[in-house]
Biopython code that builds the backbone (N, CA, C, O; Angstrom):
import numpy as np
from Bio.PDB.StructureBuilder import StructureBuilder

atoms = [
    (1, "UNK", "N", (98.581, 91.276, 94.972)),
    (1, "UNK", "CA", (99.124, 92.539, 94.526)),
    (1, "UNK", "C", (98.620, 92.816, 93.104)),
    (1, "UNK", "O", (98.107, 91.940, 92.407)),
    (2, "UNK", "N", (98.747, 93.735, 92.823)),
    (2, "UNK", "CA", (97.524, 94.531, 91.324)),
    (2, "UNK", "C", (99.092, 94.627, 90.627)),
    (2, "UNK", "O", (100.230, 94.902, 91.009)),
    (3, "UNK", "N", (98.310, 94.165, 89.181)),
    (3, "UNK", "CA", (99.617, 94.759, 88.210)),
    (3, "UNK", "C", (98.534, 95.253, 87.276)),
    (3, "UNK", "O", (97.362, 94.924, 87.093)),
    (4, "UNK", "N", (99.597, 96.450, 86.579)),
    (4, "UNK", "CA", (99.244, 96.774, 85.348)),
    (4, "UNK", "C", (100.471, 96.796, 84.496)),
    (4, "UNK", "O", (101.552, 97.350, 84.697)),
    (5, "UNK", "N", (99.994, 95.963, 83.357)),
    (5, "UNK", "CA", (101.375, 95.547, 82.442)),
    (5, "UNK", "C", (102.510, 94.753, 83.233)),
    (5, "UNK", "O", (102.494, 93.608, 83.684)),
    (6, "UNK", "N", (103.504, 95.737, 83.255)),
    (6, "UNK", "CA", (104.566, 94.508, 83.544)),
    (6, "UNK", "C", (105.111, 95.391, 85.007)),
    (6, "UNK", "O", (106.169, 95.095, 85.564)),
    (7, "UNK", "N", (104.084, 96.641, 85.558)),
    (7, "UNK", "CA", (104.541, 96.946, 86.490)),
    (7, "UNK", "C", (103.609, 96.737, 87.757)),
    (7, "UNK", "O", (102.495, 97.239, 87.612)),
    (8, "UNK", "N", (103.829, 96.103, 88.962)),
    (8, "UNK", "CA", (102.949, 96.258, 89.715)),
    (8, "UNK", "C", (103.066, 97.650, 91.090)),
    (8, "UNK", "O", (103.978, 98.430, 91.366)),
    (9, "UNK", "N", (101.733, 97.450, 91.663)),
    (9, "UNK", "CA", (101.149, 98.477, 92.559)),
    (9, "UNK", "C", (102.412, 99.030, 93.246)),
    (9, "UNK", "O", (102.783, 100.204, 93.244)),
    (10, "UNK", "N", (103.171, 97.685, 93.997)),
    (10, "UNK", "CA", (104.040, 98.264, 94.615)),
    (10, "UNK", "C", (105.482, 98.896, 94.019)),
    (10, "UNK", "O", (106.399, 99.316, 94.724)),
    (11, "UNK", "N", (105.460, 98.864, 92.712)),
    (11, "UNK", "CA", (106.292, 99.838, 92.198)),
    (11, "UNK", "C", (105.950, 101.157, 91.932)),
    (11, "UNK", "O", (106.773, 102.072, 91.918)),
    (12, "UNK", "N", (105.043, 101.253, 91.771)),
    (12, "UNK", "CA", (104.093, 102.667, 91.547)),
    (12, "UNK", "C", (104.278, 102.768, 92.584)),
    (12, "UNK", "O", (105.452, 103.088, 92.765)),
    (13, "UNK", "N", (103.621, 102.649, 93.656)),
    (13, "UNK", "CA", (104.057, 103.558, 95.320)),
    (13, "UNK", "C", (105.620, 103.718, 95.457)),
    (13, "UNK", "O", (105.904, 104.796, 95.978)),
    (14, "UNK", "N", (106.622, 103.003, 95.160)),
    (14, "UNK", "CA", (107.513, 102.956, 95.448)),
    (14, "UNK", "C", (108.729, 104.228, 94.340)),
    (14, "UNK", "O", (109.943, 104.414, 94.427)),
    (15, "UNK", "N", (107.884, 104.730, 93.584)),
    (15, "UNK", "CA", (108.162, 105.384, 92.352)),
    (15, "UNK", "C", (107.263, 107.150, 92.753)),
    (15, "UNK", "O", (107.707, 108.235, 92.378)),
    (16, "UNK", "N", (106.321, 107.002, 93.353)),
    (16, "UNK", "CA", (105.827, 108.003, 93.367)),
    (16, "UNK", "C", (106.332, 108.556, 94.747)),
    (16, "UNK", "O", (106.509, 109.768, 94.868)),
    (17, "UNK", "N", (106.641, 107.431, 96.112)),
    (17, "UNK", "CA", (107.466, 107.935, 97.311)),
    (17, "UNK", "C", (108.748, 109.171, 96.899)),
    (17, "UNK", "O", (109.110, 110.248, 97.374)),
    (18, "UNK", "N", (109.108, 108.384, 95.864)),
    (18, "UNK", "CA", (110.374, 108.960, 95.449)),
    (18, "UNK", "C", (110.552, 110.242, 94.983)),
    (18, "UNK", "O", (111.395, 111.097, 95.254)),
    (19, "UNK", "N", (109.483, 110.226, 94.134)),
    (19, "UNK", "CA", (109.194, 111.529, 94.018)),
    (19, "UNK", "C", (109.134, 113.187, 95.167)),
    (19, "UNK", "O", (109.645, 114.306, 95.168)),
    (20, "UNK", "N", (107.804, 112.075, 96.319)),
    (20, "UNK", "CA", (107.946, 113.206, 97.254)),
    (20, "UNK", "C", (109.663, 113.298, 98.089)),
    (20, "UNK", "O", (110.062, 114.305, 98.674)),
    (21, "UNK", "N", (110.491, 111.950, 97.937)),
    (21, "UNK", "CA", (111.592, 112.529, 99.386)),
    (21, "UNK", "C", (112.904, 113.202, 97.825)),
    (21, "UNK", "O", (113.981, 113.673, 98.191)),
    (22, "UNK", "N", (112.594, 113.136, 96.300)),
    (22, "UNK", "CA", (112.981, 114.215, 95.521)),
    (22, "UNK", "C", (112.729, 115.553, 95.541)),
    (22, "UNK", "O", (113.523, 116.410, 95.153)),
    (23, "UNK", "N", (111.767, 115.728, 95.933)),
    (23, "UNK", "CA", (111.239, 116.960, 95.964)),
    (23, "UNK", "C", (111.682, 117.818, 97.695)),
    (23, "UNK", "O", (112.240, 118.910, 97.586)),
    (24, "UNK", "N", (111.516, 117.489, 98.608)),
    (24, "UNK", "CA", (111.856, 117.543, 100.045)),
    (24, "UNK", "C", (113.662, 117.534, 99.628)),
    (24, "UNK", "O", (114.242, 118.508, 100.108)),
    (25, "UNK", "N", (114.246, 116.911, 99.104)),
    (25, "UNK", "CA", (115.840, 117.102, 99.097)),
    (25, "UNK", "C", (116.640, 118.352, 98.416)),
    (25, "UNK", "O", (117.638, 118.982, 98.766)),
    (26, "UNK", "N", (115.726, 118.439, 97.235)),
    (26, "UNK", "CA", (115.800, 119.634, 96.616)),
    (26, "UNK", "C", (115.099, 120.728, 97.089)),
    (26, "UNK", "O", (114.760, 121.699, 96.413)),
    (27, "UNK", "N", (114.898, 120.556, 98.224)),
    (27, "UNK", "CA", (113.777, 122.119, 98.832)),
    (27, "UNK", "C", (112.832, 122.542, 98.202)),
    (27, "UNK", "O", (112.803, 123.769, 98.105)),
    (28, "UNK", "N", (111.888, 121.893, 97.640)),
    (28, "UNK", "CA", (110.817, 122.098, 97.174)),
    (28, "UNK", "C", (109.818, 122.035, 98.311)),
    (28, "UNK", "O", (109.152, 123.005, 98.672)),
    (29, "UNK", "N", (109.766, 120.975, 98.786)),
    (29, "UNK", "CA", (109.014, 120.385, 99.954)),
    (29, "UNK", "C", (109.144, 120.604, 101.148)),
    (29, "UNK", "O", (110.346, 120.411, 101.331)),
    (30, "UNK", "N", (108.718, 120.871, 102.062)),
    (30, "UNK", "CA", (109.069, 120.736, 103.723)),
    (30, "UNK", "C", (109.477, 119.228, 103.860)),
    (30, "UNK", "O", (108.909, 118.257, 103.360)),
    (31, "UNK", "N", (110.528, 119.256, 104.609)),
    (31, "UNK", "CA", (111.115, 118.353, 105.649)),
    (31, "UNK", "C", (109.755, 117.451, 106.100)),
    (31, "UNK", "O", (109.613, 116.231, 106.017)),
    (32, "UNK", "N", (109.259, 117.981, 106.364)),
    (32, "UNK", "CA", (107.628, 116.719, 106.740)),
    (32, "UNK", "C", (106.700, 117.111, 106.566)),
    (32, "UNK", "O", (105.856, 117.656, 107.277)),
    (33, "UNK", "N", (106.815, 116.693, 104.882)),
    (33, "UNK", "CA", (106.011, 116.608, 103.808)),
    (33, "UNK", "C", (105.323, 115.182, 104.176)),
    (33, "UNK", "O", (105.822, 114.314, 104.893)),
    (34, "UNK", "N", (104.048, 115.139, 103.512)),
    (34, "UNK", "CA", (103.327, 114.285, 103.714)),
    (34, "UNK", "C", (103.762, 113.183, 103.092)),
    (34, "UNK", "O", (104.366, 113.500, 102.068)),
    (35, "UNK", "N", (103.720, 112.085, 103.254)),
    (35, "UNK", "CA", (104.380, 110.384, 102.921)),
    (35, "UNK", "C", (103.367, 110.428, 102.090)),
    (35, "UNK", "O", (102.481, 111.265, 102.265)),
    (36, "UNK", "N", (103.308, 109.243, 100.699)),
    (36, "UNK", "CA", (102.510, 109.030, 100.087)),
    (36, "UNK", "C", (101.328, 108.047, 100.635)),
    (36, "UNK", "O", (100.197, 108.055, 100.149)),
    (37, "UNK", "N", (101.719, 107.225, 101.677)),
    (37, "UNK", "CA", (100.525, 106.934, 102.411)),
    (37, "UNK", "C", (99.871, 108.150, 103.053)),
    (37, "UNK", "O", (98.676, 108.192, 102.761)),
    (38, "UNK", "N", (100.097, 108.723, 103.498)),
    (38, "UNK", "CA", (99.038, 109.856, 103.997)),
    (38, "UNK", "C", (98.245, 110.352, 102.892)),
    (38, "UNK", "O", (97.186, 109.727, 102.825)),
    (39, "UNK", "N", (98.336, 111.053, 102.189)),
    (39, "UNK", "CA", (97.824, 111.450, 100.649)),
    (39, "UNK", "C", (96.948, 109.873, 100.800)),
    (39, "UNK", "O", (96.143, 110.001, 101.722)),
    (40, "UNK", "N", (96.873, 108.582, 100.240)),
    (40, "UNK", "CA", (96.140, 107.290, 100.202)),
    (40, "UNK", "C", (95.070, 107.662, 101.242)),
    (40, "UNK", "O", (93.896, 107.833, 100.916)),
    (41, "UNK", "N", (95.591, 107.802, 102.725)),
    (41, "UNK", "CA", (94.929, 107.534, 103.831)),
    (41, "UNK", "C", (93.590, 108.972, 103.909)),
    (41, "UNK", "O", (92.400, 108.828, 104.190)),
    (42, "UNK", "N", (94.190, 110.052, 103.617)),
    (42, "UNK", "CA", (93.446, 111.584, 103.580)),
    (42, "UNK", "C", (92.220, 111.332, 102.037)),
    (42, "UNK", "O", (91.051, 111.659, 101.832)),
    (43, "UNK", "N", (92.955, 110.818, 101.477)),
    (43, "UNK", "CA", (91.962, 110.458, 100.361)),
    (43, "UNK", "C", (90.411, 109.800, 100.852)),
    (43, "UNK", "O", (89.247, 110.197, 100.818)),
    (44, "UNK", "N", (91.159, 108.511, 101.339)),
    (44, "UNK", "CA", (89.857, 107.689, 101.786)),
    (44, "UNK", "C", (89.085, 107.561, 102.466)),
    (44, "UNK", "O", (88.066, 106.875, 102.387)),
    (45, "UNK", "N", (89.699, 108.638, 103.766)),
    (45, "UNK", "CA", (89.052, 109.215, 104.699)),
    (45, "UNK", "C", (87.626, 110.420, 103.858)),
    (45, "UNK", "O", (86.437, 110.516, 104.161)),
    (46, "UNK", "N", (88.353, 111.085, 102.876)),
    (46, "UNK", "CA", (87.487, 111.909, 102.946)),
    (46, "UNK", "C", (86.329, 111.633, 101.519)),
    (46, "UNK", "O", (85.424, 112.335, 101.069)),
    (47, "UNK", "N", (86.721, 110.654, 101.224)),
    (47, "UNK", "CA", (85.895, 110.062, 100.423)),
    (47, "UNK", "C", (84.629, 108.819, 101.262)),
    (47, "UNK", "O", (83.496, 108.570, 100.849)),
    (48, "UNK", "N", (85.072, 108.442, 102.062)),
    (48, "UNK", "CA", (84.298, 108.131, 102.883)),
    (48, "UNK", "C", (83.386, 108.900, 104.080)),
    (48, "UNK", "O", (82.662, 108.327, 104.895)),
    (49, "UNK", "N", (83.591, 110.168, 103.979)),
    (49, "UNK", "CA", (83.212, 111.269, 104.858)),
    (49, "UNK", "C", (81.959, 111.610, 103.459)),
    (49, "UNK", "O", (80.860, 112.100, 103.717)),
    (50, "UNK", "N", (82.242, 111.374, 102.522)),
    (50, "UNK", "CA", (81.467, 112.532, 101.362)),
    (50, "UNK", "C", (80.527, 111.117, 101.368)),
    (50, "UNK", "O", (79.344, 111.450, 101.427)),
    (51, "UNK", "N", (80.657, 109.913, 101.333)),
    (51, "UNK", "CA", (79.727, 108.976, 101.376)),
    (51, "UNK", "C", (78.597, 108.751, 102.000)),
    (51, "UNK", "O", (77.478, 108.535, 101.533)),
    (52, "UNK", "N", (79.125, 108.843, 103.575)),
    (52, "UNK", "CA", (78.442, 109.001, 104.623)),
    (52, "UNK", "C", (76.899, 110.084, 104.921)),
    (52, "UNK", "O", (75.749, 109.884, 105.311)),
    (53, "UNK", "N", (77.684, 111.221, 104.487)),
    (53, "UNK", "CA", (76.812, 112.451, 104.632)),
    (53, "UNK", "C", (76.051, 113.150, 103.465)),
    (53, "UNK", "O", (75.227, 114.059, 103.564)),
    (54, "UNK", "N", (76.551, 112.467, 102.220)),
    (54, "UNK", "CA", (75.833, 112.819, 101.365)),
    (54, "UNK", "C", (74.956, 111.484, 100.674)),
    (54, "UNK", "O", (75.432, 110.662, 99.891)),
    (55, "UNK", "N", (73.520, 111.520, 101.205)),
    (55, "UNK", "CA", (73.076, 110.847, 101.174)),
    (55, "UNK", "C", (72.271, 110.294, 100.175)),
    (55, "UNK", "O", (71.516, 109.349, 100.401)),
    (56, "UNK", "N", (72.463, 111.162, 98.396)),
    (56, "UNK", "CA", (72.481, 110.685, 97.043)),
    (56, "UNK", "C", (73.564, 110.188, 96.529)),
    (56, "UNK", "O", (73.693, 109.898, 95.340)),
    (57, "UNK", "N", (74.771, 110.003, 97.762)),
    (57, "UNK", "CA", (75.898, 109.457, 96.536)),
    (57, "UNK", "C", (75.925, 108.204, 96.045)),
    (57, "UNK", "O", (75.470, 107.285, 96.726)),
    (58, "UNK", "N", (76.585, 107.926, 94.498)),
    (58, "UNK", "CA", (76.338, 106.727, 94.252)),
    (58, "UNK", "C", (76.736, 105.429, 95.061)),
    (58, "UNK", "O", (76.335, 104.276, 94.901)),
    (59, "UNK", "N", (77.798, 106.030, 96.139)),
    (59, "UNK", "CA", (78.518, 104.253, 96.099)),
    (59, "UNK", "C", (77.670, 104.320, 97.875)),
    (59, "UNK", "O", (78.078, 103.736, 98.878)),
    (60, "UNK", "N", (76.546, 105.137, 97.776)),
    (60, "UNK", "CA", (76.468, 104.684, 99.145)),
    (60, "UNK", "C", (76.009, 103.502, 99.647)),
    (60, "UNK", "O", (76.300, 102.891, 100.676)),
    (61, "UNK", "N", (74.658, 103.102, 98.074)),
    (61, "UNK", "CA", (74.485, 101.294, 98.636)),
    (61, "UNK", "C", (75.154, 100.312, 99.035)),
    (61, "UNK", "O", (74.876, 99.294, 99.668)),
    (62, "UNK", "N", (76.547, 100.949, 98.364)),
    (62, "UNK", "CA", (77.745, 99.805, 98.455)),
    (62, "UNK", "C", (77.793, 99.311, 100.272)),
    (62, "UNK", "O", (78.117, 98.180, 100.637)),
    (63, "UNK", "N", (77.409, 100.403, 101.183)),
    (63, "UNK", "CA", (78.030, 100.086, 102.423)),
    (63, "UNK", "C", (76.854, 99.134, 103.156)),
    (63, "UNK", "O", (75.631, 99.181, 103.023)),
    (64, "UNK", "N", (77.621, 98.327, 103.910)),
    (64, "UNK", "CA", (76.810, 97.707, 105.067)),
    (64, "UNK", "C", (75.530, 97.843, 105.632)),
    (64, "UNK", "O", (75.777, 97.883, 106.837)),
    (65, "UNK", "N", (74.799, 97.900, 105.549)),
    (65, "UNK", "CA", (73.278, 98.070, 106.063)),
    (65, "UNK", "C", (72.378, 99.227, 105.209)),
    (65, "UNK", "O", (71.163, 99.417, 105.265)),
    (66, "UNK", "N", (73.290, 99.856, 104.488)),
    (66, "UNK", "CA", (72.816, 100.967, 103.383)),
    (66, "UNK", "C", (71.311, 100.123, 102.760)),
    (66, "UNK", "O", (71.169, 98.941, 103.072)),
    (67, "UNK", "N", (70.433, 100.688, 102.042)),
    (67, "UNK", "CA", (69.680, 100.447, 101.030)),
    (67, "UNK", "C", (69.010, 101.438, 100.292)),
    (67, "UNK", "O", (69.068, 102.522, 100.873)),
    (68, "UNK", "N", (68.536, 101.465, 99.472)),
    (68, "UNK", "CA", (68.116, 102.198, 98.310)),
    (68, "UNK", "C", (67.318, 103.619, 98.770)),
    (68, "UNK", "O", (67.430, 104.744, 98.283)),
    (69, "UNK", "N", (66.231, 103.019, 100.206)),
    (69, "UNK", "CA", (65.557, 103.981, 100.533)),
    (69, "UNK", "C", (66.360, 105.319, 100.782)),
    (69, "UNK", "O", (65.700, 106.356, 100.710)),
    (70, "UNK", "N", (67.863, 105.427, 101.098)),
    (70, "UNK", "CA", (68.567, 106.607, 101.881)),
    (70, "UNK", "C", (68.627, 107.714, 100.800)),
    (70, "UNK", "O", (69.126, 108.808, 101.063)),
]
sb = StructureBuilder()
sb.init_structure("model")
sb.init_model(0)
sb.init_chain("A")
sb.init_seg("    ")
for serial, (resi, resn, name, xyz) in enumerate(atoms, 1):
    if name == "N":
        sb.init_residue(resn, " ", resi, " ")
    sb.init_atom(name, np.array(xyz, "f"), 0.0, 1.0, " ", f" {name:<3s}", serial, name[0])
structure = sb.get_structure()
């Protein structure tokens, strides 16, 4: 588990959840509002979509069979 300082990762998720079912109680939010894993999951999806297809991005060497030529 990742810390920074004296708080770790899973307090931050657990702090920012809160936020969204604060916001949803007070009617800010729809009733099914997105979980903060979704937001994580939509992120990485589409950061991995921009990887894939754009074929100057930097972190694309990073992947599996990638190399310099792409």
């Amino acid at each position: 588990m990742l810390q920074s300082g004296f708080t770790t990762t899973a307090e931050y998720q657990k702090r920012l959840q809160a936020v969204i079912h604060r916001g949803i109680r007070s009617g800010l939010c729809k009733q099914e509002h997105k979980t903060l894993e979704d937001f994580v999951n939509d992120g990485d999806d589409k950061l991995f979509t921009n990887v894939l297809y754009n074929k100057q991005h930097v972190v694309l060497i990073l992947l599996p069979g990638a190399t310099e030529n792409h």
